[in-house]
Each structure stands twice: as C-alpha cells, then as structure tokens.
N, C-alpha and C positions, 0 to 999 in steps of 0.2 A: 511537622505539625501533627499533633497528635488529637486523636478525635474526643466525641462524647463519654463512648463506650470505655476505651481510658483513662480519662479521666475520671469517670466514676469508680471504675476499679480504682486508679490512686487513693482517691478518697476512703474506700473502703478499706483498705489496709493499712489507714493512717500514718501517721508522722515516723520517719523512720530516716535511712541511711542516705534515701534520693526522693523525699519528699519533705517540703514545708506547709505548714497555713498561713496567711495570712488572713483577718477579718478585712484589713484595713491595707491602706501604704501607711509605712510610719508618719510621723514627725517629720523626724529626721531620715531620710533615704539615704544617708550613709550604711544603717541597719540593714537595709533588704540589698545593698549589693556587698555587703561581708559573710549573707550567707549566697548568695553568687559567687561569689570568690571562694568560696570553704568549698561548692559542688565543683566550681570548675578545678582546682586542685585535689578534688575526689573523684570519682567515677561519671560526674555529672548528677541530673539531677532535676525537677521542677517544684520550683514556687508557686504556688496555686493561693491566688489573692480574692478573696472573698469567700472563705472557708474556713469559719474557728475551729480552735485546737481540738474540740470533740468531733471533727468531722464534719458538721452541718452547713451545708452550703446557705448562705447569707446573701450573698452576691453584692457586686458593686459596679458602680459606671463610672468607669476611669477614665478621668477629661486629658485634653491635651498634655494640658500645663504639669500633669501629672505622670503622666507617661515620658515626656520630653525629658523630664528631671531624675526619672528611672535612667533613661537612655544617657545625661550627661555622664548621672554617676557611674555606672559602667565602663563608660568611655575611660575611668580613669585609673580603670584597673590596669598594672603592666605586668607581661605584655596584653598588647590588643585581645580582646576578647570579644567572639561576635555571639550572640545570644538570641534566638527569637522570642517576641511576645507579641501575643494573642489572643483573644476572646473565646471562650466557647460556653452557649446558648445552652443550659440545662432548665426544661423545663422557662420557668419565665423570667431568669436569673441568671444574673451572667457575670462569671469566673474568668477571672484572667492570667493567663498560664507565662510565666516566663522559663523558658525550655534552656535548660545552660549544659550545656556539649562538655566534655572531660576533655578539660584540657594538653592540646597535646605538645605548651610550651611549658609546663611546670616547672618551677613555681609560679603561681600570680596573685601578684600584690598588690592591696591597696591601701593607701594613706599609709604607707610603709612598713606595713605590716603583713606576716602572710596566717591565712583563715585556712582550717580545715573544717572537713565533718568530722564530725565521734560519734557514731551512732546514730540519736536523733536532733542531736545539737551542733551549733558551729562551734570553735572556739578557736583563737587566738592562740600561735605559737610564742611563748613567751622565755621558756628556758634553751640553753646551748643546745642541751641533750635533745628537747623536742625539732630543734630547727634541722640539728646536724643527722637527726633521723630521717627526716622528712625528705632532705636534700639526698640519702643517701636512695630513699627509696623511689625518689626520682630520676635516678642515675646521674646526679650531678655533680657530688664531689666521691669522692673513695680516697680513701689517707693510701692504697697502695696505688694511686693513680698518681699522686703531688708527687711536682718533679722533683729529683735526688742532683742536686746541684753538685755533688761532693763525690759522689760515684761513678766512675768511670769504669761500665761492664766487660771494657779492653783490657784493660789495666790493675782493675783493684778484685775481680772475680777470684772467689773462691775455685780453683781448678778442679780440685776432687768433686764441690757440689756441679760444676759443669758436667763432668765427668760421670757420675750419680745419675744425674736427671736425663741423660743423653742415654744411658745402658736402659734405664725404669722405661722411658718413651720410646725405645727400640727404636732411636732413629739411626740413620746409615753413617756410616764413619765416615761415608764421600761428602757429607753436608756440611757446608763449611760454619762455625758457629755463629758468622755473620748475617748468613741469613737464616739460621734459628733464630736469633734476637728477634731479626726484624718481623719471623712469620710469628713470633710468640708476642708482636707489641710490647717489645718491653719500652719502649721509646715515647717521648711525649711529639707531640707536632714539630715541635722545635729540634726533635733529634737528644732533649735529653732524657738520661737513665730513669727509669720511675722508682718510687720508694719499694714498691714489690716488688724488681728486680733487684735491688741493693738486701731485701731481707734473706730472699731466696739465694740470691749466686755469693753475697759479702763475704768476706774471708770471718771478718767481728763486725757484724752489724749492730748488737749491741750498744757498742761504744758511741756511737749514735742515735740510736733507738732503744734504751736503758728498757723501757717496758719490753720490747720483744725477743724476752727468754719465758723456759718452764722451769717453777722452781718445784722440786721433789722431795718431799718433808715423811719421815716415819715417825708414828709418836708411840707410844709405848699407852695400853689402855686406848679409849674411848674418846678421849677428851685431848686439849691440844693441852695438857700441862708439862707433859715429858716428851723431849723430842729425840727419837733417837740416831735419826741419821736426815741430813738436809744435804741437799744436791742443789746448783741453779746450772742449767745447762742452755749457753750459749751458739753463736755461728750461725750456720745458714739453717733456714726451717726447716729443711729435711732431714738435715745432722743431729735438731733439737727433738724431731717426732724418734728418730733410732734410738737417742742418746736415752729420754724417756722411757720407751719401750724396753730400752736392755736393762732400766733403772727398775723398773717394775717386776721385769723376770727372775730379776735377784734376792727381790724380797717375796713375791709370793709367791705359794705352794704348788708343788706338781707331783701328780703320784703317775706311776707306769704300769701301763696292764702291756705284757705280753703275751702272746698266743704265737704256738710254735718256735717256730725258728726264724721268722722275722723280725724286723729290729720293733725295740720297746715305742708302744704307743702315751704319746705324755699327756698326761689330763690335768690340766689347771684347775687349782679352785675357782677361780673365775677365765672365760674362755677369754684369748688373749684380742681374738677378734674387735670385744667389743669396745677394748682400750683405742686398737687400732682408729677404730671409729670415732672414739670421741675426741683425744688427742689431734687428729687431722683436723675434726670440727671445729677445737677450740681455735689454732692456728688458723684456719683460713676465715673463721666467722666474729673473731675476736675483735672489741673497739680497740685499735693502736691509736685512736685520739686519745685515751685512758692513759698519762703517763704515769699515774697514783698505783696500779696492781698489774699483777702479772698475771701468765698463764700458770696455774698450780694442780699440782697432784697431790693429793696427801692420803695415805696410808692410816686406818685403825686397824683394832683389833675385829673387829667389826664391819667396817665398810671400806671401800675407796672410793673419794670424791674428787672430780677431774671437772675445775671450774676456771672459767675465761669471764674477761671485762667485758661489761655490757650486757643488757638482759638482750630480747627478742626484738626486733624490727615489728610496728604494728603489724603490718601483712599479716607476718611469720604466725606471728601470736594467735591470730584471729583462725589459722588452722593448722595448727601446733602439729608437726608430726606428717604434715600430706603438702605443704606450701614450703617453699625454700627459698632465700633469700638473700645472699652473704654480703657481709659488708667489704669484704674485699676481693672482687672478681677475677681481678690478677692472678693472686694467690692460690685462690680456689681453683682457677684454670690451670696453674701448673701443677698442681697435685692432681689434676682431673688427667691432665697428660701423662703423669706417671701410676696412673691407674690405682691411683687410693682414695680416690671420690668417683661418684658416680654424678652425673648434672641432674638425675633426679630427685625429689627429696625422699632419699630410701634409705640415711644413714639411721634416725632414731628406730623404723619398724625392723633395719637389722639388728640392732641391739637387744633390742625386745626379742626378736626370735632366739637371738644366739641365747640370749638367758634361759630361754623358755626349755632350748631343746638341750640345756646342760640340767634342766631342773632347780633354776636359781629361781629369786622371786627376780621379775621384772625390773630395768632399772628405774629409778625415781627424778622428776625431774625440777627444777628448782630454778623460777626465770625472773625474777625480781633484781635489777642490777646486775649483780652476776649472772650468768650464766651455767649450773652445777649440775650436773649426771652425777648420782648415788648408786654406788652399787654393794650389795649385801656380800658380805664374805662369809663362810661357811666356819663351824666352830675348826678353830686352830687343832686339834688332839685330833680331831676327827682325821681329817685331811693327811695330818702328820702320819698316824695309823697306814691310811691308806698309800703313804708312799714307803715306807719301811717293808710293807706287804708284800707291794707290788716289785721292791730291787732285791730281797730277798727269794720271793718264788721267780725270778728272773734267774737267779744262779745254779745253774746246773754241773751235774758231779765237780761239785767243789763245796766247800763250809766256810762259813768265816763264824767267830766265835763269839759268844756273849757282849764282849768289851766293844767287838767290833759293829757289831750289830749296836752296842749303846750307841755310839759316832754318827753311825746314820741318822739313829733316829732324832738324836742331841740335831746333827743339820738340818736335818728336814723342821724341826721347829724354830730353829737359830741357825740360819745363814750368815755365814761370813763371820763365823769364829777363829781365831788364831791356836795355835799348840798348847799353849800355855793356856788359855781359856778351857779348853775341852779336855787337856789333865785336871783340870781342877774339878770339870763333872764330871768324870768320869773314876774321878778318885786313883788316877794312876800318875806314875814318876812320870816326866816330862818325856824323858829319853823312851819309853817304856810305851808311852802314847803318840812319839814319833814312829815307833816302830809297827803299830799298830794302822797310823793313818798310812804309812808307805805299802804296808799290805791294799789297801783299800785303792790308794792311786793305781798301784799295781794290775789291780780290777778293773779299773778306770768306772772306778762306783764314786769318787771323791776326787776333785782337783781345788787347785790353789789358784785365787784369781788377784789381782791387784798386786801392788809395791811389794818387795821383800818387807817392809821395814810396817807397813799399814795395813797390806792384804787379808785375808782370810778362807778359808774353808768352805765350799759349795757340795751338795750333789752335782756329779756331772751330768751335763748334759748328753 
C-alpha cells in the first residue's frame, strides 16, 4: 500500500507507462480492468480513480456496489490475478488506488483477449506479429523450442557440425555426446529433439525449414538492377555463418602492409569482425516464423547490407544497442558456447567500435520489419591501390614485370577471373598470360580457387 506522499508524486508526473486517471469508474467496468490487465502484462502499475487527465485530484466515494463490481471484473482476468484497492485521504478528497503487481504468469487475459501498455495507453493485441512478440518476450513460445518430430539427434545429426561445435566449446573428448545433448537441452520434456537442435546439428535442415538459409547476392553498381554473383548457402547454422564468411572474403578487398620480416598484415576494407557480428546476430535473432524471407547479404559498390526477418522485440527497441533480447535462446546459446556471442548486449557497440578504429563511418541501422546493418565501403581504386602497394613492396630482391603487375592489380579489383578473361585485359595471347599467371602462383602472389571448368583467379591469401 502505498502512501500519500506517493501518490502525490504519481500525480505529479502524470499519465505515463505505470500510471492511469480516472475522474470516474466507467460505465462499463469492463474498461478499468483492460487497463488492469495491460499493467499486469507490463511492469505493473496503478489506477488512480478520482484524478482527471490533467492531474487534478477531483476525488470520489466509491460505494460498495462499486468496488464489488471492480473486484468481480478482475476476477475474470486468467490467470488469477490478485490486485489491491484502496483509499487514500488527500487533503479532504479521497482517491482510490488500484495497485496491480507485474504479473508473474504472463500472459493475462480478459474477455479473450490479451492488453498491454504502450507508453501512456493500453491497447489490445490484435495482429499475429503483436501476439507472437509479446508471447516471445514472455518466454513462452520460441520457434527453436517447438518440438522437431522428424529429427532424430542419434540418428540424422550432422557429424562434422557435432564435431565443429565440440573442438569451438573445447569440450573433452571423454564426454560422451549424450550427455552434451542433454546438458545443452536440446530436448523437449517429452524427450523430443527441439527445432534448434535440428537447425544447428541437421545434416539439410533446410529441406524442412526452406526460410533457414543465407542467400549471398553481388550486384554490380548501387542499385539491385545487375546481379553479378548469388549464392544461397544451406546445412547446419555454423556451416551457413563459415559458408557466408569465406563468401564475403572473396569478393571484398584486402590490402597488406608488411614490416620486416614477419608474415604480411591483411587490412580489409571493411574489418571482417564486424561481419562476424552481424551474421551470428541475424542467425540466432532472426523470426523463423517468417517463411516469406531469408537471411541476406548483399554486396554494392558502395555498401554491404546484412538483413534478417523481423524487426526488434519491443524491449529491444525501447534501448536499442544496451538491452538484448533474441528470439531464439537455443540458438543463441549455442553460438554463446562456441564463443561467438557474448550474453551480453555488446554485439552492436563492437561493431561501432571496429568501424570506428578502422576509420570507417559507423554502421547504420535499419529496424522496421527487417532487421538491416549498413555498412559503407570505401571507394573500390582506392583500396585496389592500396593492395597492389602493399604485394609489391612485399617482394624483396625479386621483380615481377609491368604485365604482371597488371594481374594483380586486374584481381584485386576483379576477383575471381579465369585466363581467358584477364588475356583479354591485359591485352595478351592466352598461352602468353598463362605464363605470366604461373610466374605469380609461383610467388604464391595469385592462386586458383573453385572448379577446373567455373573457377577463377584470387590474390592469395
């Protein structure tokens, strides 16, 4: 029960995220227990009845028959909900307080419906996406919790990601995987596989879960009109975060500063960190109720945007950047065990740093539905320069010549050219520009990656 002094402070801070007025009781008393039910499904809260919306205490003498009819409707919130109400004397005027406790069986519903707060108003959940949010950030459902009828973590597990996740979690060799499963929950009450077990260990999880892949798009310019290279890479989530990752190191830029006699230091145009980062984030924070999109990466000339289904979780929203929240806990726990998340929310202010201390502009964030991290790319000649630079003054008493030196620079702006491509800019006979790239392998300044028959031409690594 809360005193005078309280109450008057309530008052004076006005209507907000755990305060109502009322002049009156309504009409209808269905009204003042919907916003009862909006507090107790929020942090709690009190009703303060004989106080109009400017604040001004009014007062009223709330009769039996009044209060009794408060108390039925209450009663019929589920589950039970116990609330106190009470009077308190201001002055010669007397407010009556209903004190509603944060409920700690969320959700609760009344007349089959469930109420939340939004700020200074109640309001009715009415869409999928509001309920199946609400539910998540009550810890009630998780799409990696629903059981996997179809999977059998004995039986149909991918061995390599067992294998992967066991070396990442440095667990002992003496542990038998049995009971890693069972210390990792992968199991429902019932004993069966959960859907985040089937995504993380599946050998093709996809072919069940069509949305949970990343597809990898290069477009040529600015704009999505030219596309020059699309990837979808499926299998277990930690196979899709590698698969991504090595997809990304292919297409963009790296230049090498050397000093001394130590091996070449590689400098990204963008640091690879902070891919790392978001790539983990879209996977473990992603809607897989979403079967309409994917996880995407996609390539300009200009920026790279790495966006996942589903905007922000309220919570999330409301302290963007310091609050964290995933919608799939499973998930996120196993990547927490192979030490590429942290449980605290420090992935967005590391990205922000990693930009900061490569001297990028900060990434940009974009949370409406999707979910999308922008990050600025650095002009393409620029960068290209700076890696020709850097594998050049690398080579000590040795020359490589004009033609060869074109090759470098020809890959560091076009990756993943074939022979017959790179005679042609280079303006020399086929045979003539074979012999020229076998100097270079030689160097082990250029190798050949992919299919004899589709492959192409990189800087080595």
């Amino acid at each position: 029960m809360t005193n005078v002094e309280n109450i008057l402070s309530l008052i004076d801070s006005g209507e907000g995220y755990k305060v109502e007025f009322k002049v009156r009781v309504p009409s209808k008393v269905r009204e003042l227990t919907e916003e009862i039910c909006a507090f107790a499904n929020a942090n709690g809260g009190y009703l303060l009845i004989g106080v109009d919306d400017n604040g001004q205490i009014i007062g009223i003498d709330l009769e039996n028959n009044k209060r009794s009819a408060i108390q039925d409707s209450i009663h019929e919130i589920s589950p039970a909900l116990h609330c106190d109400m009470y009077a308190v004397n201001i002055g010669n005027k007397t407010v009556w307080v209903i004190d509603v406790p944060s409920g700690k069986d969320k959700p609760y519903i009344f007349s089959g419906s469930i109420f939340v707060r939004d700020g200074a108003n109640s309001q009715k959940l009415r869409t999928v996406e509001e309920m199946r949010s609400f539910f998540q950030e009550c810890n009630k459902i998780f799409f990696d919790h629903i059981p996997c009828d179809w999977f059998n973590i004995y039986t149909d597990a991918d061995e390599q990601a067992i294998k992967d996740f066991r070396m990442e979690a440095q667990l002992s060799s003496s542990t038998a995987n049995k009971q890693i499963f069972e210390n990792l929950e992968l199991f429902t009450d019932k004993g069966i596989t959960k859907n985040g077990a089937a995504m993380f260990f599946g050998k093709q999880p996809e072919r069940k879960f069509p949305q949970a892949v990343i597809r990898c798009v290069l477009f040529k310019g600015t704009t999505k009109v030219y596309i020059i290279d699309d990837k979808t890479f499926g299998g277990p989530l930690y196979q899709q975060y590698l698969q991504a990752m090595a997809w990304l190191e292919s297409k963009l830029q790296v230049a090498y500063k050397i000093e001394g006699a130590g091996p070449r230091k590689e400098i990204w145009e963008i640091p690879l960190t902070v891919f790392k980062e978001a790539i983990i984030n879209a996977l473990s924070h992603r809607d897989y109720y979403e079967q309409g999109a994917t996880i995407t990466i996609e390539m300009f000339d200009d920026r790279v945007e790495v966006s996942n289904p589903g905007g922000l979780l309220p919570i999330v929203a409301k302290d963007f950047g310091h609050k964290s929240l995933t919608r799939n806990p499973l998930i996120f726990s196993l990547f927490n065990r192979m030490h590429l998340v942290e449980r605290v929310a420090s992935g967005i202010p590391r990205m922000q740093e990693a930009m900061k201390e490569a001297n990028l502009s900060e990434p940009e964030f974009h949370t409406e539905g999707m979910f999308t991290v922008m990050f600025k790319r650095q002009a393409k000649n620029n960068v290209a320069d700076d890696i020709v630079k850097g594998i050049v003054k690398g080579i000590v008493n040795d020359t490589i010549n004009e033609k060869e030196k074109a090759i470098i620079n020809l890959l560091a702006k076009t990756p993943g050219l074939n022979a017959s491509q790179i005679s042609k800019h280079i303006s020399k006979s086929l045979r003539t520009t074979m012999r020229y790239i076998k100097i270079l392998q030689d160097k082990d300044l250029i190798e050949f990656r992919g299919a004899p028959k589709n492959g192409g031409y990189f800087l080595a690594d």
